[in-house]
C-alpha positions as a Python dict, from the first residue, in 0.01 Angstrom:
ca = {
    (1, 'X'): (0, 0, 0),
    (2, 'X'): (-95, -197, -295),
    (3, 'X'): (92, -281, -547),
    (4, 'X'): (-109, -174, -896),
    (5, 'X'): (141, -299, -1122),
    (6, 'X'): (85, -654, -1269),
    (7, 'X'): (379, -873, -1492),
    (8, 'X'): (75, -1039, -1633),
    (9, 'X'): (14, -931, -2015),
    (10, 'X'): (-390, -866, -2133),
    (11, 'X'): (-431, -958, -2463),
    (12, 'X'): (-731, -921, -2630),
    (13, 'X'): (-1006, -1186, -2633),
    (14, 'X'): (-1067, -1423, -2900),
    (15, 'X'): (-1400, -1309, -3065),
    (16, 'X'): (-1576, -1578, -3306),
    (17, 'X'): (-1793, -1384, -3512),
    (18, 'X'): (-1925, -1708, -3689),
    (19, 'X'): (-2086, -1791, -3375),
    (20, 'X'): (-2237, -1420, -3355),
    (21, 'X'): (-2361, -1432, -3717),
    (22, 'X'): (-2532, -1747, -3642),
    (23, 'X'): (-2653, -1636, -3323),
    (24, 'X'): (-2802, -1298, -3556),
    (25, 'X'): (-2996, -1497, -3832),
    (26, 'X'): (-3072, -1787, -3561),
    (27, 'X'): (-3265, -1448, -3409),
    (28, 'X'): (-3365, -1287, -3694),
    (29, 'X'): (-3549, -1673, -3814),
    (30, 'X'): (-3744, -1685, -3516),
    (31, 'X'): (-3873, -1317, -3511),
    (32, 'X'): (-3981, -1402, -3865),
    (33, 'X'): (-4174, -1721, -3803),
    (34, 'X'): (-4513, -1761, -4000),
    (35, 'X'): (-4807, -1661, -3830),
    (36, 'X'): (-4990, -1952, -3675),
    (37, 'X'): (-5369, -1954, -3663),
    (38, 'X'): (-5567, -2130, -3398),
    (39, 'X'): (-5486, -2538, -3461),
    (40, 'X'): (-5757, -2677, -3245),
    (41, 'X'): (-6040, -2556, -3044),
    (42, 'X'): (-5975, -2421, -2679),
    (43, 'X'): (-6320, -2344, -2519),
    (44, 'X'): (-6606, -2506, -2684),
    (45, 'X'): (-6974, -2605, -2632),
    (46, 'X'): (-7156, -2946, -2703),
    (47, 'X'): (-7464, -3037, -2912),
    (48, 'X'): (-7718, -2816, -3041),
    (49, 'X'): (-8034, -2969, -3136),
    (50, 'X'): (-8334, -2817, -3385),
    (51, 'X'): (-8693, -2972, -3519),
    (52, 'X'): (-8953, -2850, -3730),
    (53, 'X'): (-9291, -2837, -3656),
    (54, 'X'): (-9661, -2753, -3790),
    (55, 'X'): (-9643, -2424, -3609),
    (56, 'X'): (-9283, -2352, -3552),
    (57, 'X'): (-8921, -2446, -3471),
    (58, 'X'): (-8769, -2559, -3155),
    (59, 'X'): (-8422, -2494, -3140),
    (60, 'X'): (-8192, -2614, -2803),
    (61, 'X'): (-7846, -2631, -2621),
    (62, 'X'): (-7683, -2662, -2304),
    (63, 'X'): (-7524, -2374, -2128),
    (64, 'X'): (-7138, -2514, -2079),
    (65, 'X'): (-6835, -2428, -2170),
    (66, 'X'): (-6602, -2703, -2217),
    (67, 'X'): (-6198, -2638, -2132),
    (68, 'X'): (-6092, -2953, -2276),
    (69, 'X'): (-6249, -3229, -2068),
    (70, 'X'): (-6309, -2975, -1749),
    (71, 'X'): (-6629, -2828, -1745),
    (72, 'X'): (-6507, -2474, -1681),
    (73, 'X'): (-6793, -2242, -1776),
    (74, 'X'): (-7142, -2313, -1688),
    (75, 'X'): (-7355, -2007, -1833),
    (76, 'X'): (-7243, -1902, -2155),
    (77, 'X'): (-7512, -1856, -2419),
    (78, 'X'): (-7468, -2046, -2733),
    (79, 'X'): (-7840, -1953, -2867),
    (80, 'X'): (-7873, -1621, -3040),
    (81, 'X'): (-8174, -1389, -3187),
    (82, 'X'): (-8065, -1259, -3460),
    (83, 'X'): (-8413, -1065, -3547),
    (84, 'X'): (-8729, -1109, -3556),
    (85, 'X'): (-8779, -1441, -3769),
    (86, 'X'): (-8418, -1650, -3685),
    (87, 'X'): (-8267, -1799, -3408),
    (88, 'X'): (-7912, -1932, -3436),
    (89, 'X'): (-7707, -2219, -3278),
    (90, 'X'): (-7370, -2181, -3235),
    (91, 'X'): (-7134, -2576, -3159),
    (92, 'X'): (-6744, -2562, -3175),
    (93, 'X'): (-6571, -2283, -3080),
    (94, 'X'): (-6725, -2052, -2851),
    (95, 'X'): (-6486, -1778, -2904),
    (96, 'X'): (-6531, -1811, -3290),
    (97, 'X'): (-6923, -1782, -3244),
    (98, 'X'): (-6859, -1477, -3055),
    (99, 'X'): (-6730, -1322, -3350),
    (100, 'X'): (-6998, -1482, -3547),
    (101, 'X'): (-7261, -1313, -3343),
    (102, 'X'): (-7093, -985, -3394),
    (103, 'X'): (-7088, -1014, -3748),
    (104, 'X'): (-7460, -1108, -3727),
    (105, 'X'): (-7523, -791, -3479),
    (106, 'X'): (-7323, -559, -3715),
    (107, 'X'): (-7578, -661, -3990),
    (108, 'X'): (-7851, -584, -3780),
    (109, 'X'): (-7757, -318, -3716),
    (110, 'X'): (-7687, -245, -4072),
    (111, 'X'): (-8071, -373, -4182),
    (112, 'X'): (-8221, -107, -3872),
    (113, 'X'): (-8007, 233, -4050),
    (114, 'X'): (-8164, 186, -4394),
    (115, 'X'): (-8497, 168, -4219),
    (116, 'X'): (-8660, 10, -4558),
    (117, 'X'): (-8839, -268, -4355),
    (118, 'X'): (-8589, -493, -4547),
    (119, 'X'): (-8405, -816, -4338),
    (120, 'X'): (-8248, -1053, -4357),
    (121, 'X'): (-8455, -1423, -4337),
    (122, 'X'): (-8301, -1725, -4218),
    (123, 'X'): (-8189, -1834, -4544),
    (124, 'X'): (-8038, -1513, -4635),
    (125, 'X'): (-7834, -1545, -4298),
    (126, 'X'): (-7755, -1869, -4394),
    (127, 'X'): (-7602, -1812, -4721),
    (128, 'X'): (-7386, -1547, -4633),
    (129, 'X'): (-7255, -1740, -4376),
    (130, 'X'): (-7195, -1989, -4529),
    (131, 'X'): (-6992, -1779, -4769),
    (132, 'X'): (-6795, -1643, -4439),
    (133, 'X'): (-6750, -1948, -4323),
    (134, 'X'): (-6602, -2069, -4654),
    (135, 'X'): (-6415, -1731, -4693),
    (136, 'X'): (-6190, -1827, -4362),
    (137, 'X'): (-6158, -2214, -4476),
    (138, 'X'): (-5977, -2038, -4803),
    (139, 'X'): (-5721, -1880, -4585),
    (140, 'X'): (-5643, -2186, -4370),
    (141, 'X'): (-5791, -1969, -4055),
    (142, 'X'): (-6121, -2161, -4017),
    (143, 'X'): (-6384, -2039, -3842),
    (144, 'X'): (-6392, -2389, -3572),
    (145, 'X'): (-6800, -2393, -3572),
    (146, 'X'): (-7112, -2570, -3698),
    (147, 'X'): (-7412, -2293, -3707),
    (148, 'X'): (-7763, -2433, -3646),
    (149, 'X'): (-8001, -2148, -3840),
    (150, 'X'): (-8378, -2209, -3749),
    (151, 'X'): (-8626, -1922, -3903),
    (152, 'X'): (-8955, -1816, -4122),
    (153, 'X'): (-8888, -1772, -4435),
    (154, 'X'): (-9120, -1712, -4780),
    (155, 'X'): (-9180, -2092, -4772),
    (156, 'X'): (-9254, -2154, -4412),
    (157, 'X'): (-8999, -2245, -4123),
    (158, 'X'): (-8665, -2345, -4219),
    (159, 'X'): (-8406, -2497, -4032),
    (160, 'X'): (-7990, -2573, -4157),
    (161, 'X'): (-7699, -2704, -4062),
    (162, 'X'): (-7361, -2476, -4165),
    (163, 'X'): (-7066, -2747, -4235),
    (164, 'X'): (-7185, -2918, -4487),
    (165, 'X'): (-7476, -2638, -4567),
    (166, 'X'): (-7821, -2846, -4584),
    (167, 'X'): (-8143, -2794, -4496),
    (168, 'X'): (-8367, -3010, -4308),
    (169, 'X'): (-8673, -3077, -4089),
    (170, 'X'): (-8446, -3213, -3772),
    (171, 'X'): (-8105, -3126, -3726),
    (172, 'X'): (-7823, -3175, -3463),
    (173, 'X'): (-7437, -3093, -3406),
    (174, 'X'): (-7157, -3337, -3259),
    (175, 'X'): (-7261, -3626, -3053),
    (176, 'X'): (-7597, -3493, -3096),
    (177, 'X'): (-7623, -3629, -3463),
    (178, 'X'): (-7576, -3983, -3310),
    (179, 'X'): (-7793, -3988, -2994),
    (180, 'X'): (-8108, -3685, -3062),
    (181, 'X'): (-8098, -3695, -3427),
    (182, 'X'): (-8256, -4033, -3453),
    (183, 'X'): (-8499, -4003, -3147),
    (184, 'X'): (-8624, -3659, -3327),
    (185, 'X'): (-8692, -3809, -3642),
    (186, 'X'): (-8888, -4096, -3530),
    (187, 'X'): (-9109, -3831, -3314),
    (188, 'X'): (-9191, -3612, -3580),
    (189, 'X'): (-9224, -3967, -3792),
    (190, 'X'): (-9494, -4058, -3547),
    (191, 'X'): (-9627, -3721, -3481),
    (192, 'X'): (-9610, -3549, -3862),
    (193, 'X'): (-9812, -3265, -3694),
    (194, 'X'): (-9620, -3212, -3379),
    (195, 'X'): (-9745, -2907, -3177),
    (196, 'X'): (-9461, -2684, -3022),
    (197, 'X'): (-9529, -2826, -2704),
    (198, 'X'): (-9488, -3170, -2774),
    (199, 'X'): (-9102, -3003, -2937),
    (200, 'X'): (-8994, -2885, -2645),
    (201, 'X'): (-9106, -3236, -2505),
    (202, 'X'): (-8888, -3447, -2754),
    (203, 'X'): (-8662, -3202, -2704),
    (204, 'X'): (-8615, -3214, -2305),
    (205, 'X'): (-8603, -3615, -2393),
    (206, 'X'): (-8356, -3583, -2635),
    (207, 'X'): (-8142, -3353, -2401),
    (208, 'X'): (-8215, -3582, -2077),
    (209, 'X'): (-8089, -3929, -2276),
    (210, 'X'): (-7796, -3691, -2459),
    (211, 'X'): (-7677, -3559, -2086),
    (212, 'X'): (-7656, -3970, -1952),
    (213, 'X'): (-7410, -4057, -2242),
    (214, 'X'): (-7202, -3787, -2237),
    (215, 'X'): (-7193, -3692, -1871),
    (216, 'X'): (-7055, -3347, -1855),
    (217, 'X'): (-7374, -3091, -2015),
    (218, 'X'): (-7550, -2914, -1751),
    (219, 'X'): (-7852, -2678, -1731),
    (220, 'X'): (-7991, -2686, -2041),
    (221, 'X'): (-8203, -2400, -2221),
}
């Protein structure tokens, strides 16, 4: 039979509440932490390239989306119609131009209710973007793209650059202002009446000489 009595005495443990209190606002610190915004881009797609012509714009990008350095998506669309008379080019952040393109699709939208034959022109688009684009800068949650906006417009065709918000007869995004940028502008130098065929030429040249520097674009549109 056991024996269930014990000569040893239980005294009650030592609690240290300091280290509970501690422990409570070491808990309560964390659960409070500031909200943190996106720091850096995750997925994001290279240049886009745009040029003016007699007739028309010709507006251009790849179809990848870069993880870092590992080419991880290879069909996402980074060209978007917007209506009838713009076409926009989304470089940066392809999650952040997918909420750009909403915004632009919710305005649509928007234009196609009121049914007055009213829309929005490229430069339109372009200002209030730019304005949305400034609007998240404000609140230190930037918007991590640079919009290519190519379009007719009262004046004739109209292509910008949203970053530094300029307009322009040839434009182009990341490494693209270094390598296409200068090749477009000396063939619409030499050509001042370049056809829309001969675009999409300097623009297949532009792409071809952009993809051997940078070695990880693919299919191009």
């Amino acid at each position: 039979m056991a024996h269930l009595a014990s000569n040893e005495l239980h005294l009650p443990k030592h609690v240290d509440f300091k280290d509970r209190i501690s422990d409570f606002w070491q808990q309560e610190a964390t659960a409070i932490s500031p909200r943190k915004h996106t720091m850096q881009p995750i997925v994001t797609g290279t240049s886009v390239l745009g040029i003016k012509t007699k007739h028309g714009v010709v507006i251009a990008a790849d179809t990848l989306g870069s993880y870092g350095s590992l080419a991880r998506f290879r069909d996402i669309q980074r060209l978007m119609k917007v209506n009838d008379s713009t076409i926009i080019g989304g470089f940066g952040d392809f999650a952040d131009f997918q909420h750009i393109m909403k915004l632009l699709q919710q305005q649509t939208i928007d234009d196609e209710i009121i049914g007055d034959g009213v829309y929005r022109d490229a430069p339109a688009i372009h200002s209030w973007l730019r304005c949305v684009l400034y609007n998240r800068r404000t609140k230190f949650n930037p918007l991590w793209n640079t919009i290519i906006i190519a379009g007719k417009c009262y004046n004739g065709i109209w292509v910008a650059k949203i970053n530094v918000a300029f307009k322009d007869d040839t434009v182009a995004t990341g490494m693209g202002s270094y390598i296409a940028l200068p090749m477009m502008r000396k063939a619409l130098a030499d050509n001042p009446d370049m056809s829309i065929e001969d675009a999409k030429q300097v623009m297949i040249w532009c792409l071809q000489t952009h993809f051997y520097v940078k070695m990880i674009c693919v299919a191009y549109l």
